[in-house]
Every structure is written in structure tokens, then in C-alpha cells.
C-alpha positions, -999 to +999 in steps of 0.1 A: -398+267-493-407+240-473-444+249-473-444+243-506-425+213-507-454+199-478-484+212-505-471+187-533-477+159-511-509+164-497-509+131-482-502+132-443-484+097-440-462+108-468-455+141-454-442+120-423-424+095-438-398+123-460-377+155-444-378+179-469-345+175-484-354+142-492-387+152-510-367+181-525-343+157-543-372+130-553-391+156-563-359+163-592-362+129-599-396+124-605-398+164-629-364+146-645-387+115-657-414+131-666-399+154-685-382+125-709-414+111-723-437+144-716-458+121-692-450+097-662-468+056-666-470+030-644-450+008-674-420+031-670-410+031-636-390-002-637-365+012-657-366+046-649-361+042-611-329+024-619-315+061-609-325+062-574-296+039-550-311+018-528-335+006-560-311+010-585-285-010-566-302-036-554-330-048-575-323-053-619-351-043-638-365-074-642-373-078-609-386-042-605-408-047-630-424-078-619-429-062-582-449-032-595-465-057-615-482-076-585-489-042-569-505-026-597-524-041-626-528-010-647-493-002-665-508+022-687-522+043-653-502+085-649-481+086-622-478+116-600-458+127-575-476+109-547-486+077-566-442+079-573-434+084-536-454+051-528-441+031-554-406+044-544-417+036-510-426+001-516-396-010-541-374+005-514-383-014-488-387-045-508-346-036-521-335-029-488-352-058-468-352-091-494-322-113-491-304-139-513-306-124-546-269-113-547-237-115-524-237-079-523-271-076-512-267-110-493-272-094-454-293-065-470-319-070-437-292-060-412-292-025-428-328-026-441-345-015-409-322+010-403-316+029-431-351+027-452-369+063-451-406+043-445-412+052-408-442+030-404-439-003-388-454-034-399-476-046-374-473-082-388-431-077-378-441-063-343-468-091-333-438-119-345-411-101-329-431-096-294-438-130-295-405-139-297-394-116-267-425-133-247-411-168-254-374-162-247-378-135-222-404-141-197-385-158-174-363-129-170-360-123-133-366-089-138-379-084-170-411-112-159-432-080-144-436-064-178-437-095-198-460-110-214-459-078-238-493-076-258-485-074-292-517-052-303-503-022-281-475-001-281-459-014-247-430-027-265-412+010-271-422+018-235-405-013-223-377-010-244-372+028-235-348+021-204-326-004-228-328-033-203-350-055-227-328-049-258-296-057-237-309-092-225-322-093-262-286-094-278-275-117-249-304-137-259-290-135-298-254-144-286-247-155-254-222-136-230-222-105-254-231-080-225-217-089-188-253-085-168-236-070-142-233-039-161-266-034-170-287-007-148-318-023-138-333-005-109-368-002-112-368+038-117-332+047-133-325+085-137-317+098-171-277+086-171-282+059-158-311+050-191-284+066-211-259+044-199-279+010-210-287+025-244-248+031-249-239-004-241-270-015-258-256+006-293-220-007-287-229-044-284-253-044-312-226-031-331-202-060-317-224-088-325-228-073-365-260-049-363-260-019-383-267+010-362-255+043-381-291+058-386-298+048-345-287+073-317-298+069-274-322+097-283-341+075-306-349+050-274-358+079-251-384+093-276-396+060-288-391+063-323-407+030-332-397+018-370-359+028-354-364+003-322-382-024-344-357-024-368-325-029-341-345-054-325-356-069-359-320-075-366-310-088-335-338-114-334-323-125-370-290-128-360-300-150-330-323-172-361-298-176-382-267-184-358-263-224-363-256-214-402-222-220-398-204-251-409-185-247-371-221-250-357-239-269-377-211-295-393-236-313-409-242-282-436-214-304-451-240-322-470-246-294-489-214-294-509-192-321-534-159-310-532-134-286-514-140-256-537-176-260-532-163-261-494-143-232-497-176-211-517-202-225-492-181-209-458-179-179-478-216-173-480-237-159-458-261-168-433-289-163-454-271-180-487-266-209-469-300-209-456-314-207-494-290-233-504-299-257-480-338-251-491-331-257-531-309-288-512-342-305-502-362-289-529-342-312-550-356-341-537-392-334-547-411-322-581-409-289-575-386-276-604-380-240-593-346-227-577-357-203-544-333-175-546-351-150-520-378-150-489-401-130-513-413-133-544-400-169-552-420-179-520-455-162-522-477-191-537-467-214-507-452-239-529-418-242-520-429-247-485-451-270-491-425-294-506-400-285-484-419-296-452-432-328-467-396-338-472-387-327-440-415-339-419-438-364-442-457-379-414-473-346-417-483-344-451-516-332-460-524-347-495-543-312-501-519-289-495-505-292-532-539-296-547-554-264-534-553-239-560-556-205-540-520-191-525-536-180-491-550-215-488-520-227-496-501-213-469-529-215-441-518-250-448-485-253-445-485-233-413-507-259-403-478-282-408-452-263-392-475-263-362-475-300-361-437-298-363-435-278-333-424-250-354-436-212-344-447-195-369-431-159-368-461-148-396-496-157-409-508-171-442-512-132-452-478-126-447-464-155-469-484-146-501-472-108-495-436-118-495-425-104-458-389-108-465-380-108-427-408-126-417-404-153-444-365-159-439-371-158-396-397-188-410-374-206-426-344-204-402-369-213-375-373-246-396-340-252-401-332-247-360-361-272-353-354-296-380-327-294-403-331-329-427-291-332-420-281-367-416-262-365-379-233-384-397-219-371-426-203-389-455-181-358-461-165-356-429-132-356-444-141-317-458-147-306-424-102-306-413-105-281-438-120-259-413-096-230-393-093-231-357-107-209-342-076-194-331-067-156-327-063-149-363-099-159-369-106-135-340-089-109-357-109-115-390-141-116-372-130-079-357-119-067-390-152-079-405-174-059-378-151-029-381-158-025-411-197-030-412-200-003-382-191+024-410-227+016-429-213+008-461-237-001-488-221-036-487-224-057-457-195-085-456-196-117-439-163-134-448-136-105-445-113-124-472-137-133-501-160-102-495-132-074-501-114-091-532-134-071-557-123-041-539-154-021-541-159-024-498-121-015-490-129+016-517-158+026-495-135+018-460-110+040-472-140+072-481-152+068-445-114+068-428-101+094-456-133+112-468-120+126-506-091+103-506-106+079-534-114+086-572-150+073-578-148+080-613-125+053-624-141+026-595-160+004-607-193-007-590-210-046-583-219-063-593-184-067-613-181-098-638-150-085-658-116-095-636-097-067-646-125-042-635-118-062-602-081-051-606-083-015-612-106-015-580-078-030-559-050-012-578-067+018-570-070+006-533-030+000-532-024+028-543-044+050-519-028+021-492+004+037-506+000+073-504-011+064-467+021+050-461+014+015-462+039-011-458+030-025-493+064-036-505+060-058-538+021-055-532-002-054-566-039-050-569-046-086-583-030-098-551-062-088-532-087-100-564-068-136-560-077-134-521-040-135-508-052-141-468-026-126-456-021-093-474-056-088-468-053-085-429-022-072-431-034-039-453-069-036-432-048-037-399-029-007-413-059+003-426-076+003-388-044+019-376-043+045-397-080+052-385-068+054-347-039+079-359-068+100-374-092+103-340-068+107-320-045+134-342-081+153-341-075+155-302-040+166-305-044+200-286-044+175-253-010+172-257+002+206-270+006+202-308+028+170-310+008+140-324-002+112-298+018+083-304+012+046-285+039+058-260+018+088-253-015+062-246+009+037-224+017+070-204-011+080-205-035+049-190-003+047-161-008+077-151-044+078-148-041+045-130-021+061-107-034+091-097-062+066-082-037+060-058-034+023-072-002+002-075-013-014-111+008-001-143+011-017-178+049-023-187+036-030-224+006-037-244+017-076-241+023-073-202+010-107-192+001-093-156-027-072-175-044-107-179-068-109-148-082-072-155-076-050-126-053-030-145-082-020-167-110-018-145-086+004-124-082+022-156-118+027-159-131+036-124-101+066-132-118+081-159-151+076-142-155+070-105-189+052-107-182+030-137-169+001-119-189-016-092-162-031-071-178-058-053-186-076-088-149-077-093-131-111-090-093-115-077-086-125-109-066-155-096-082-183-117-092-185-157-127-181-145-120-152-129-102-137-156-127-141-181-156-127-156-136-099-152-128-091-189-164-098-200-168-071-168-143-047-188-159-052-220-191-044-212-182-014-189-163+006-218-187+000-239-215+016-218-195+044-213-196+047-248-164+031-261-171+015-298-147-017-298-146-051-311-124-074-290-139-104-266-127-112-236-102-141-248-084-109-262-078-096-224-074-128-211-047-138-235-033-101-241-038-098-272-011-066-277-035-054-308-065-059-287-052-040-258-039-015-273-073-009-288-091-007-255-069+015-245-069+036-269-108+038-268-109+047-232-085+072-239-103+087-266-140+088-250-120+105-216-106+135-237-136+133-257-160+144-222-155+174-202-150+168-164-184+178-151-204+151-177-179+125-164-184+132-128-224+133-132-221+099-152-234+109-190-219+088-213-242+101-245-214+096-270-230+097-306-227+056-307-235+054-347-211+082-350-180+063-370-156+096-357-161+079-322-155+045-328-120+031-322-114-001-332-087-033-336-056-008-349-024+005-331-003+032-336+037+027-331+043-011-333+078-005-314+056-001-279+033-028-284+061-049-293+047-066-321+068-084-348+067-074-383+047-099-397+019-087-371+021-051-380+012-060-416+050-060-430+044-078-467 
């Protein structure tokens, strides 16, 4: 069968790019459409390949008509199968990767290199993002004997094949993310000790809001190249579009009128905000067009043409706008940017093909350099609407990464306003409870009618219900109306239920009974102290467990060479505190412990956090037979969602939390 499959697509880059199952089912498709009319045209594929899901979902047929338009003049030309695996090919990738045209595609690129089936790499990508590691990275102590990388070679996957690069990579994205100490960088490391940095390498990527469910420590070892571009593609964004946040970057404030527009603007995106503070200049100039995406509504050069003279006029080239050719167009704007001290991160090519990545690292490259915001604001009164950024938001922010590690098709940003039309706790609740929903009566985004909203969330109190909830007095249009509170309060039961699950699944470690938190507070005491140490943990809120011994104790117990004691501090001071729970953080998570906490969590024992890491260190140690943990393989499957433990406890009597913590409404 699959010899046949492989004959219909004689083509060898297709062949690659496809398993057969995949082929088998677009194959079905593509008989299904032809089959409709008799024959297959050009002019029909925008509405017929509404069917397939990433295309379908992503892109309305208006805009998947005018892409094949620019790709292919002839409407009227027969498709076959291999001229409909391209097109497929190319509207995928152009669904997956563009960003700004709705919320729920509005982080589409932090799933887009991960989860397309194109396994080519664009060269134009690789040349930007090597740059980029050149620039940021060759002063690396001990990355400076590899780098400079040369972008027209292949040294990048070699490099990146021992995970040190990537790991200073996501530090470089977001600072103190991965505790250098725990990184193995000898200059010949065996195979676990490789494994190791690809673990903590998965984990963090995963912690600072990468989508890695299609990525495994295999893929680094063999070199699988659209796989390691598209993690490091994502990281490098997150790094670009960081300062997007009104906390960062108070002057955004500009960009709104009022407190509801306050309230909609912290709600958006990265990339939103990044699009709304372009039309926010655009504004100020002729141009009459509303840029709603780094693609299409960017390819003629236009938009960036205005944008920089508003920005940096001094610059202006007169010609720039008079030109008539696109390429032209944008060799000349890059021409500005240059004078700017902007880097380019793509050519004049790659603007008038509408790189979506490549355009939107542009742009937040300009906005880093040279944002237009005056430095003081006439709406600073707006900005005490802002939350501390006190545990709660920490919590959120944990909630919010949970949640994208499952690979949904949604990816949220604001955990409140991104779960009110129910649809992402819908998909939540498939991953933790696959069966448990009804799909036929959910209703999909993008959802304009409110009471479609409704029955979505009904339907997810419901389930929240049957889970045994605490959901006293709760009603669907409680969620729809955003109700902060009974949001966190159902996903922490949400994330606890998901601990009860993993660890009920590993029951037959304690003889049939169900593993309760008592079981895991025994459980981390006595490992402690069959290491001959002195430590134990009285409760999840124990304020001794603040300086971190008790956990790295914990640790070296499950495995002996995790923990290199002569990095360890007393733990006496803050300082020392927080060295040693960044030390903590980063050591589970090479071992292969999917969490979410930061170290202000150990530091200020956080009973939820604590519990959590725990509870992950308890799960990967009955997860590993003896001998792997004695040689030191930590190979967990790190995109595996079964393996990841998260922010969620199990009995709220031992971790001592109060009702209103334990998600009591």
C-alpha cells in the first residue's frame, strides 16, 4: 500500500515532506473534490480547501483566494494531485505562520514551526536567525569557539546538537530562565549528559511559552532541521517581541483613549499590539490602509515606507514613495532602517514575498530600536489601572503556559479574556479527559453570537461538574462575562484534577490505594532521608523550605549526580535563596520535570507551587527504573502532555490552603 501511495506523487520533495498517512487522507480529500465538479481548477481551491484544518481554520476564503491568486495567474489551470499538495503546502504554511488577522490566530507563529508538515527550511529564516545568534552570542565564553556560525552552511544543527546554544538562546530570550550552572558544557559530553541539556532545553522552552508538542531530544541528536529552526524561530520572537507589554513599555499607553480601550489593549497579544501601534503611526501619514498582518498587507513596501518616515524623517528618501516597483521599494526602505541602526532580519525579496516571521521580527526590531512613544505620557493616569505583579499574576501567567504546553489549536495570551468564549477550556478539558467533551454541540471561533459563547461554557461547567468541581452557584455566562476569579478558581481544579490523573496512572507504587498529597509529603521526607539528611518538609507552606536545601536534597535523592554541591549556596540571604531556587528550577527540569513555577514561588513558598514541584519530581522518579537513574538518562518524552505536571494539588487539607485558594466559589 504504501508503494502506491509514493507512485502518486512522483515528486521526491513531496514524497519527503508527507508520511503516508498523511498522503493517504489528502489523497480522500483531493478524489472528494474532484469528484464534486468532475474536474479539479485552480479557481476552486479557495473554497474547497475550507475542509482541511489548519486552512480552514485559519484563513476565510477571501483571503485564500487572493494568496493563490499571487501564486498562480491561471485560475482556469487542472489541478492534480501534486499541483494540490503544493498549493496545500503553501496556504498551510502561510495559515500557520501569519499573525494579526484574528485573536485566535493571534500567536499562530509559536505553533507554526512546529506543527506545519513542510520539512524544508527557508534559508532566508536561517541566514536572519544565525545572524541573530552571531550578534547576541559571540561573546559567549564558551560558545565564542564556534561562533561566528556561517549562515550558508549547515553548522547551525551541528552546533545546536549538544543543546548548549539553544539553552543560552532562551536565556538570551528571557533572562534567568535556565540557571547556567545546570547546563553541561564540557567540550565532549557523553550521550546523557547531551540528553540532559536537550531536556532542560524542552522544559524551559516550554516555561517561557514555546510550543514544543511535535519536538522530542531525538529530533536535536539527528538534526532534524525545519524542527530545530522552528524552536529557535520562536524563541528568537519571543525575545523580539518582549517590551510589548504595557509593564515594559508604559508608554504603549498612547495607543489607547479610555480604560476599556485599556482593558482591550492588555488583553491583546504581542503581535496585536505590535500591528496596533503600526496603524497608530500609519495614522499620521497618507497612507489610508489598516495593516492587519506581516504578509500580504505588507508586500508592496508601502506601509514601511510611511512608517519609517514618521519614525525617523531625517531619513527620508523623497524616492522611496515614488518608485513604482515593490522590490525597489523595499531595497529602499531597508536602506532606511540601515540608517536607523536597525538590522534587518530579511532582504527586499523577502518583504515583497510576505515572510510572516521575517516581516513581524522587522517590525518588532523597529519598535525595540525606535518606538515614536513620547517618554511622557499624557495618559499616565490609565497606567494605576495596571495589577501588581503579585502572586496571583504569577499564578495566571502559570495557568496561561499550562495550558499552551497541551498544543491546542488556540494559543492564549491573557488567561482571563482568552478562555471566556470557552472553546480553549473545551480543548483543556479533551487533553486532561480525552472523550469527556461533546464536540457536536461546541461551537467553534470564531463565535459572534453570545449565547453560542454560553453553551460553550455551560458545557464546560458542566463537565467541571461531573469532575467534581467545587462550582456551587456557578453558570456558564459567568465565564463568557470574564468573572477573574471563577476563572482561576475552575482551571486550578482543572490542573488539580490533571495531577490526580498522572499520578492515579502510577498507582501500583503504592499498592492500589490512590496517591493523595499526604502520600507525596511522605513520600519527598522519606527520600530526603534515606540520604542520611536532617531536612524534612512539615507542610507544603513550611517557611524553612525557603532557602532550597530541602529540594535540592530532594533531588540529589532521586538522582545522585543531579546536584553539583559546590554550586549550592547556604541559603542564608535572599540572594542566596533565589540562586538556589533558580538552581532547583533548572535541575528538575533537566531531569525532565515539565513545571511552570519561578523561583519567587520557592522563595516565598508558594504551597501550590511547592506542591507542584514536588509532585513532578515524584512523578518523573516512579516514572524511571533504577538503572536509567543511576547512569543519568533523563529522556523523558518532554512534548509528551502525560508527563507534564503542572501548578495543581491534590488534597488541600495537607497543603493547608484556605478555601478561597482551592477554588471554593
Amino acid at each position: 500500500m504504501s508503494g502506491h501511495w509514493g507512485i502518486l506523487v512522483s515528486d521526491p520533495l513531496l514524497q519527503n515532506q508527507f508520511t503516508q498517512v498523511e498522503l493517504r487522507s489528502l489523497k480522500t480529500q483531493f478524489m472528494s473534490m474532484r469528484r464534486e465538479n468532475g474536474r479539479l481548477i485552480i479557481g476552486d481551491l479557495a473554497s474547497k480547501m475550507s475542509r482541511l484544518k489548519v486552512i480552514g481554520d485559519n484563513l476565510n476564503e477571501e483571503e485564500r483566494a487572493s494568496y493563490i491568486q499571487d501564486l498562480y495567474q491561471n485560475t482556469d489551470e487542472e489541478v492534480d494531485f501534486e499541483l494540490f499538495l503544493k498549493v496545500y503546502l503553501k496556504l498551510q504554511t502561510f495559515a500557520s505562520s501569519r499573525t494579526g488577522s484574528t485573536a485566535k490566530n493571534s500567536s499562530a507563529f509559536l505553533k507554526a514551526a512546529t506543527t506545519t508538515l513542510l520539512h524544508t527550511i527557508s534559508e532566508s529564516e536561517k541566514s536572519s536567525y544565525v545572524a541573530h545568534i552571531n550578534n547576541y552570542l559571540g561573546e559567549d565564553e564558551f560558545l565564542k569557539k564556534y561562533l561566528p556560525i556561517d549562515p550558508s552552511t549547515n553548522d547551525l544543527f551541528e552546533i545546536a546538537k549538544d543543546g548548549v546554544l539553544l539553552c543560552k538562546l532562551i536565556n538570551v530570550a528571557v533572562p534567568g530562565t535556565i540557571d547556567e550552572r545546570a547546563i553541561n558544557t564540557k567540550r565532549l559530553l557523553n550521550p546523557w549528559e547531551r540528553n540532559e541539556n536537550h531536556t532542560l532545553c524542552l522544559n524551559s522552552a516550554k516555561a517561557i511559552g514555546c510550543t514544543v508538542v511535535n519536538i522530542g531530544t531525538q529530533d536535536f541528536i539527528e538534526g532534524r532541521r525545519h524542527l530545530v529552526l522552528g524552536l529557535i524561530s520562536q524563541i528568537i520572537k519571543i525575545q523580539l517581541l518582549a517590551d510589548l507589554n504595557l509593564r515594559k513599555t508604559p508608554q504603549l499607553v498612547e495607543l489607547v483613549s479610555d480604560s476599556k480601550d485599556m482593558e482591550e489593549l492588555m488583553s491583546l497579544s504581542p503581535e496585536k499590539i505590535l500591528l496596533r501601534w503600526m496603524n497608530f503611526h500609519l495614522k499620521k501619514t497618507c497612507y489610508k490602509k489598516i495593516v492587519t498582518n506581516f504578509s500580504s498587507d505588507v508586500k508592496d513596501a508601502e506601509a514601511y515606507a510611511h512608517l519609517l518616515n514618521v519614525l525617523a524623517p531625517e531619513f527620508t528618501n523623497p524616492s522611496t514613495l515614488v518608485v513604482k516597483n515593490p522590490f525597489e521599494r523595499a531595497k529602499l526602505v531597508l536602506e532606511h532602517a540601515d540608517k536607523m541602526g536597525c538590522k534587518r532580519y530579511l532582504t527586499a525579496r523577502d518583504i515583497v514575498e510576505g515572510s510572516p516571521n521575517l516581516n513581524l521580527a522587522f517590525v518588532a526590531h523597529i519598535f525595540q530600536h525606535r518606538n515614536g512613544l513620547p517618554t511622557r505620557t499624557k495618559q499616565s493616569s490609565l497606567l494605576e489601572t495596571l495589577p501588581d505583579d503579585n502572586q496571583d499574576s504569577r499564578e495566571e501567567r502559570a495557568f496561561c503556559l499550562w495550558i499552551n504546553s497541551f498544543g491546542n489549536s488556540t494559543y492564549i495570551n491573557n488567561v482571563i479574556e482568552d478562555v471566556r468564549n470557552g472553546w480553549v477550556l473545551l480543548e483543556t478539558l479533551d487533553k486532561v479527559s480525552p472523550g469527556i467533551v461533546n464536540w457536536k454541540i461546541a461551537n467553534k471561533p470564531p463565535i459572534k453570537m453570545p449565547f453560542k459563547k454560553v453553551e460553550n461554557c455551560n458545557q464546560v461547567v458542566k463537565i467541571g461538574k461531573q469532575l467534581k468541581f467545587s462550582l456551587v452557584n456557578v453558570a456558564g455566562n459567568d465565564i463568557v462575562q470574564g468573572y477573574k476569579k471563577l476563572i482561576l478558581a475552575y482551571l486550578w481544579q482543572l490542573m488539580r484534577y490533571n495531577i490526580l490523573q498522572l499520578l492515579k496512572n502510577l498507582r501500583f507504587h503504592s499498592h492500589g490505594k490512590e496517591i493523595t498529597d499526604v502520600d507525596i509529603l511522605q513520600w519527598a521526607n522519606s527520600k530526603v532521608s534515606s540520604s542520611r539528611s536532617q531536612s524534612r518538609m512539615d507542610s507544603f507552606r513550611d517557611k524553612s523550605l525557603s532557602d532550597g536545601i530541602f529540594f535540592l536534597e530532594l533531588l540529589s535523592s532521586v538522582q545522585p549526580r543531579a546536584v553539583n554541591w559546590s554550586l549550592v549556596t547556604k541559603g542564608v540571604t535572599d540572594q542566596e535563596k533565589k540562586m538556589n531556587a533558580t538552581y532547583i528550577i533548572s535541575i528538575a527540569r533537566k531531569l525532565g520535570c515539565s513545571i511552570f513555577l519561578l523561583p519567587e514561588d520557592i522563595t516565598e513558598v508558594n504551597q501550590k507551587m511547592i506542591l507542584t514541584l514536588t509532585a513532578s519530581v515524584m512523578y518523573w522518579f516512579l516514572k524511571h527504573p533504577h538503572e536509567e537513574r543511576i547512569i543519568g538518562t533523563s529522556d523523558s518524552e518532554s512534548g509528551s502532555q502525560m508527563e507534564t505536571i503542572s501548578n495543581s494539588t491534590l488534597d488541600d487539607s495537607a497543603s493547608d490552603s484556605s478555601a478561597e485558594d482551592n477554588g471554593n466559589v
